[in-house]
Structures are given as C-alpha cells and as structure tokens.
C-alpha positions in Angstrom: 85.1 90.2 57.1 87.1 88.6 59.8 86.0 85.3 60.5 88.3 84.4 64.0 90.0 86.1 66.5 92.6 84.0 68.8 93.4 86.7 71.7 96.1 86.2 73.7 96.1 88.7 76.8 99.0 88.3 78.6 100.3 87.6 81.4 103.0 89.8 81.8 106.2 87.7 83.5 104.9 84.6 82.2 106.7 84.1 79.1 104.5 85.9 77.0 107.6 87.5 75.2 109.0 84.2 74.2 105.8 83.4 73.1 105.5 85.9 70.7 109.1 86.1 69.8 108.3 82.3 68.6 105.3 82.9 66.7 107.1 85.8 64.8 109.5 83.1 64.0 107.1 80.5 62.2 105.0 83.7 60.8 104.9 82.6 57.7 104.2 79.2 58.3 100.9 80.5 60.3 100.6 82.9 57.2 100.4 79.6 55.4 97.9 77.8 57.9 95.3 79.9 57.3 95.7 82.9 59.7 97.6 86.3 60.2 99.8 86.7 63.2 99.8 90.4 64.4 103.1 90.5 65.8 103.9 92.4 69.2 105.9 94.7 67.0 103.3 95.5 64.7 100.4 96.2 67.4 103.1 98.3 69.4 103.6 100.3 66.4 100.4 100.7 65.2 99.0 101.6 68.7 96.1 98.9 68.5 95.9 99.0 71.7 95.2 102.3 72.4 93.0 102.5 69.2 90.8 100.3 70.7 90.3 101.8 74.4 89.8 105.2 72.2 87.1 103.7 69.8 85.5 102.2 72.9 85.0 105.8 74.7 83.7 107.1 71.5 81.1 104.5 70.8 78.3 105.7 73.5 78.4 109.4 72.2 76.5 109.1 69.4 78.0 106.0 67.7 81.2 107.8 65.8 83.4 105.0 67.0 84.2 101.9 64.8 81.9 98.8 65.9 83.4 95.6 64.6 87.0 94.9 64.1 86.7 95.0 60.0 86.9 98.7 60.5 90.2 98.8 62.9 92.4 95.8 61.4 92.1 96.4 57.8 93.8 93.4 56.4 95.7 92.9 52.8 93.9 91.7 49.6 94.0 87.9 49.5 94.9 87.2 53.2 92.9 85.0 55.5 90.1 86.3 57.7 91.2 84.3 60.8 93.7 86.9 63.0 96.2 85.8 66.4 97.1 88.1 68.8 99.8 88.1 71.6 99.8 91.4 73.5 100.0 91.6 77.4 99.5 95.0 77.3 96.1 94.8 76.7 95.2 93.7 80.2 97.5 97.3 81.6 101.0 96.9 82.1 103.5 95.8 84.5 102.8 98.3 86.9 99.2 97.1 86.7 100.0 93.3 87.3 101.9 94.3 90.5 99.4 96.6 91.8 97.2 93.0 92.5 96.7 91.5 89.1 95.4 93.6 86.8 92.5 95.2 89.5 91.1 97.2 86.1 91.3 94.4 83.8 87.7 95.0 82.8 87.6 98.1 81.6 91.0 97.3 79.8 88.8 94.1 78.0 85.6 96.0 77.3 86.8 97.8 74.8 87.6 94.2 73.1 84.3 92.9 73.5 82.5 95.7 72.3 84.4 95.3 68.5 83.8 91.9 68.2 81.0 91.7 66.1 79.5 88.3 64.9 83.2 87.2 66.3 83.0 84.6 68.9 86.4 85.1 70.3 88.8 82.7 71.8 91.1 83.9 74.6 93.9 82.7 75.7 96.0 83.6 79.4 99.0 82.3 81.1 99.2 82.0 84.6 102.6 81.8 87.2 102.9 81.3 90.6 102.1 84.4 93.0 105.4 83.8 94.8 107.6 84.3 91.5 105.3 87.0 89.6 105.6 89.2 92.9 109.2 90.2 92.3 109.6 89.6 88.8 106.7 91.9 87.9 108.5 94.5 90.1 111.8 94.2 88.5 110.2 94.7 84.8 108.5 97.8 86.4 111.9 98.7 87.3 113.2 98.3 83.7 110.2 100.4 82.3 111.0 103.3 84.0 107.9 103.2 86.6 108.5 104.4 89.9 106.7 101.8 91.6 106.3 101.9 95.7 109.0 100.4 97.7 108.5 96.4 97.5 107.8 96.1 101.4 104.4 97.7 100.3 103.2 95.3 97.8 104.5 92.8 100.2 102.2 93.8 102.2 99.2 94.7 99.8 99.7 91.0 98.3 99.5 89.1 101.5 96.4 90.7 102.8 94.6 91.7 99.4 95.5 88.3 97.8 95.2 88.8 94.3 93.7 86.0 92.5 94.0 84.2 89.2 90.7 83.0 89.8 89.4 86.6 90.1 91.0 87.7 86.9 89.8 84.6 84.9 85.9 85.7 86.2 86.8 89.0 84.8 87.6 87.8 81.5 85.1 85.4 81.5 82.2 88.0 82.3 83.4 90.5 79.8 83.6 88.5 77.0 80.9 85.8 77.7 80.7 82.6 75.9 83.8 83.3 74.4 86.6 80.1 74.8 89.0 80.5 77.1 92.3 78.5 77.3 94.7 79.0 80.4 98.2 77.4 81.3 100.9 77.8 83.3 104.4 79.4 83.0 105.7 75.9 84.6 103.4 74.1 82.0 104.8 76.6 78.8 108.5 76.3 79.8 108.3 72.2 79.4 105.8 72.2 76.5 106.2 75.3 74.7 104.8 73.8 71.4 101.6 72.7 72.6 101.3 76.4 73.9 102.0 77.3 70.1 99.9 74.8 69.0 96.7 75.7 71.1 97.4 79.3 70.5 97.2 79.3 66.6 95.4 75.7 65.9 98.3 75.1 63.7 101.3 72.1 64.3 104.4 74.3 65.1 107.2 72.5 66.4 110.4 73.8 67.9 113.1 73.9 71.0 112.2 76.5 73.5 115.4 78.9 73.6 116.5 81.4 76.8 114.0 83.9 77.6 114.9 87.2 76.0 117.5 89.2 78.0 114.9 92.4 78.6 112.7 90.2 80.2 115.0 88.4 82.8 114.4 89.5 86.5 117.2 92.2 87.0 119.8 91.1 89.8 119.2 92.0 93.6 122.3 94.8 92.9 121.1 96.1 89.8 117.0 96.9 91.8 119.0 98.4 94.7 120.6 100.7 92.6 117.9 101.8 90.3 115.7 102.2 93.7 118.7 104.7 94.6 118.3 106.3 91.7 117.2 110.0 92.0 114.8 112.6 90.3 116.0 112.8 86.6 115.3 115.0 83.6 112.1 113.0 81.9 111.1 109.6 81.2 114.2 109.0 78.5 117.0 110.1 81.1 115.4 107.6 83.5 115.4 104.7 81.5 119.0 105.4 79.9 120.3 105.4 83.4 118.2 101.9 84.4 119.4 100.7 81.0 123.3 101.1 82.4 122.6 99.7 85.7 121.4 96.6 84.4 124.1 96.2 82.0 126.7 97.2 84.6 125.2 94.9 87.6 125.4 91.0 86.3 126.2 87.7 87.2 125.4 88.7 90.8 122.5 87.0 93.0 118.9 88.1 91.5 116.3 90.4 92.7 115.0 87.6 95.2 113.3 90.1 98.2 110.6 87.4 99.4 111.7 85.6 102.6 110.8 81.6 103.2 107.6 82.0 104.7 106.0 84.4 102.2 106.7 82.1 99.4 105.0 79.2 100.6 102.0 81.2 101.8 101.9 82.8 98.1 102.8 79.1 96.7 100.1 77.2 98.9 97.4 79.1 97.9 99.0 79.6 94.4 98.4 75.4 94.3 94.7 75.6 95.6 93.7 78.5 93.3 95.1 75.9 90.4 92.4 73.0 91.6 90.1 75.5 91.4 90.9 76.7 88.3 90.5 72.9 86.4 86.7 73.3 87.9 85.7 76.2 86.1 84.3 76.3 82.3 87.2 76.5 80.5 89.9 74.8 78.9 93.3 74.1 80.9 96.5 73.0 79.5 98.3 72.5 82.9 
C-alpha cells in the first residue's frame, strides 16, 4: 500500500525541468532514503498522466475505474511505499499556463484527489513572476508546436484578466483539502536549489545548481519571429522539425523579450503584492 505521496505540479517556466533533471541525478540516493522518485521520463512514458484523467471519467459510471493509487502505480517487490512526483503537465500544459494560469486546473487535479485513498498528500508548486512567465510560457508554446494567438492578445487578456497565483493556489487548496502544500519561487529555487530538493523529497540532497536545460531556455526574439512566420505544414511532426531548425539556426541574438517598460512593472507590482498575500494563507512558503 502506498503510504506518501510528495506531488509536485508544476509550474511550467519555473525551473521545474531542472528540478527534475536533479532529482533523476541523486535517484538512487532517494531510492536509498526511503522513497521512489517517478522520473519525468518514466511518467511521460508511461502516460500517468493521462491514465489518471481516464480512470477519473470512468469512476462515476458504475465504479470500473481504479480508486486508490495501489491500483495505477504498481510498485517493485521490496521498494518503499513513500512515492515523489515532478510533472508540470499535470496542471495542462504550456499552452494552458499562457492562456491565464492554468484556468482548468481543477479539473486537471480532480482526478488526483479522487485516487488518493487513505493518502494525505503533500503538494508542492513553484511560482515566478507574471512579467517573466508571460513571454517565456509563450516561447515554450512555440517550441511545442502549438499555434498559440499572436502575443499582443495575451498581452491583452493578462493585463485585464490578471491571472493570479493566489487563484491557482485556492484551486489546489480546495481540490485536495487538508492536504500540505509547499510553494516557492523561481527567484527563491535558482539561489537555493537544495533546500527546494530538500523540501521536495524530505531527504538532505546537496549539489550546485547547473544551466537550465537548453529546451527549456526562452527562444531568441529572431528565432519567435520566424516560427510566427512559419506557414501551414504537413502535421504536427513537420511543424516541430522546422521550429526545431529555427531555434538551432537563430542564436546568440537578443531574446524573445516582447513586454514594454510599463507592462512589466504593472505585472511585477502586483506580482510582489500577490507574494504578501501568499505568506498569509495556510500553507507552507519557502520564499
């Protein structure tokens, strides 16, 4: 029976990649803590994700879908009951974040709750500020192969929608009830990595934090003009074979950087009050 569940959701942008690239690292040194790490490679692969939104749809039609998470992660003979999990995808995908944060993040999380069982989870999020996410959430859409809307539109949608940390955290919050819930920052994870690791397994693991992976890096302002230019192609592989030689034609130029002056510290401001508001509430905050 699984006795812990340590869920990390995402952000997407926030170094969640590097996170999980690290704990991949020391995975046998969590192994020999006491828990299994679920690598990003391993739920990707195994469509966990999916799995779960699937189980959940079943579950009210006459109870054929799995109701605890014994019968979806089936673990090896002999390994601990206590489970981490890094996946941002489980709150949508980047598409999603830039779209306002998430806007179906609980119906993304129900099916979560509804496995847990006897498990009283403990969730985990990372945070960054609205004037940085903006773009940098529409440059990874660009490398996906979305076709997002031109970036003068979320521009707009952000400034008068005003997606909210605080709104998402609720979300969580009331989805998974008294479950623990640690948040940070992305300015907080990039000086103090470890005690991200630390908080996210329970276990002491050390270590420098290295460059963020290339596939995550916010493309340059040449390279998004481009793929923007970019016309209809032949199927979601074509499209992201021609991105793929965009990006690794346009570098070292100036990056993707479409937000003038005055957006920024509008989106930064109330980034900064949103962060007050944020040590107020019931959870745990690491900075």
């Amino acid at each position: 029976m699984i006795e812990e569940l340590r869920l990390h959701i995402g952000a997407h942008k926030t170094a969640t990649t590097h996170l999980q690239d690290s704990l991949a690292a020391q995975s046998g040194k969590i192994l020999a803590g006491g828990l299994v790490y679920l690598s990003r490679g391993f739920v990707r692969k195994s469509g966990l994700v999916q799995g779960i939104i699937e189980n959940h749809l079943r579950l009210p039609g006459g109870g054929q879908g799995f109701r605890s998470l014994d019968d979806i992660i089936v673990l090896p003979e002999g390994h601990p009951r206590r489970i981490v999990i890094s996946e941002e995808d489980i709150l949508g995908m980047s598409i999603d974040l830039l779209d306002g944060l998430y806007p179906r993040a609980a119906a993304r999380l129900r099916p979560w709750a509804a496995v847990m069982g006897g498990v009283r989870p403990h969730i985990f999020l990372s945070i960054r500020n609205y004037a940085d996410i903006l773009p940098s959430a529409y440059s990874q859409a660009l490398r996906d192969g979305t076709l997002p809307h031109a970036m003068a539109s979320y521009r707009t949608l952000w400034l008068g929608r005003k997606p909210s940390w605080l709104e998402l955290i609720k979300t969580v919050q009331a989805v998974f009830g008294d479950a623990r819930l640690t948040v940070w920052s992305m300015d907080f994870y990039r000086h103090s990595a470890a005690t991200v690791r630390t908080a996210v397994t329970g276990l002491d693991l050390p270590g420098e934090l290295d460059a963020a992976p290339e596939g995550t890096r916010r493309l340059t302002a040449a390279a998004v003009r481009r793929i923007e230019a970019l016309g209809p192609l032949p199927g979601r592989a074509a499209r992201l074979q021609a991105v793929s030689d965009i990006v690794a034609a346009e570098t070292g130029s100036e990056p993707f950087d479409p937000l003038p002056p005055g957006e920024k510290a509008f989106h930064s401001e109330r980034y900064a009050r949103d962060i007050e508001l944020i040590k107020r509430m019931p959870l745990e905050f690491l900075g």
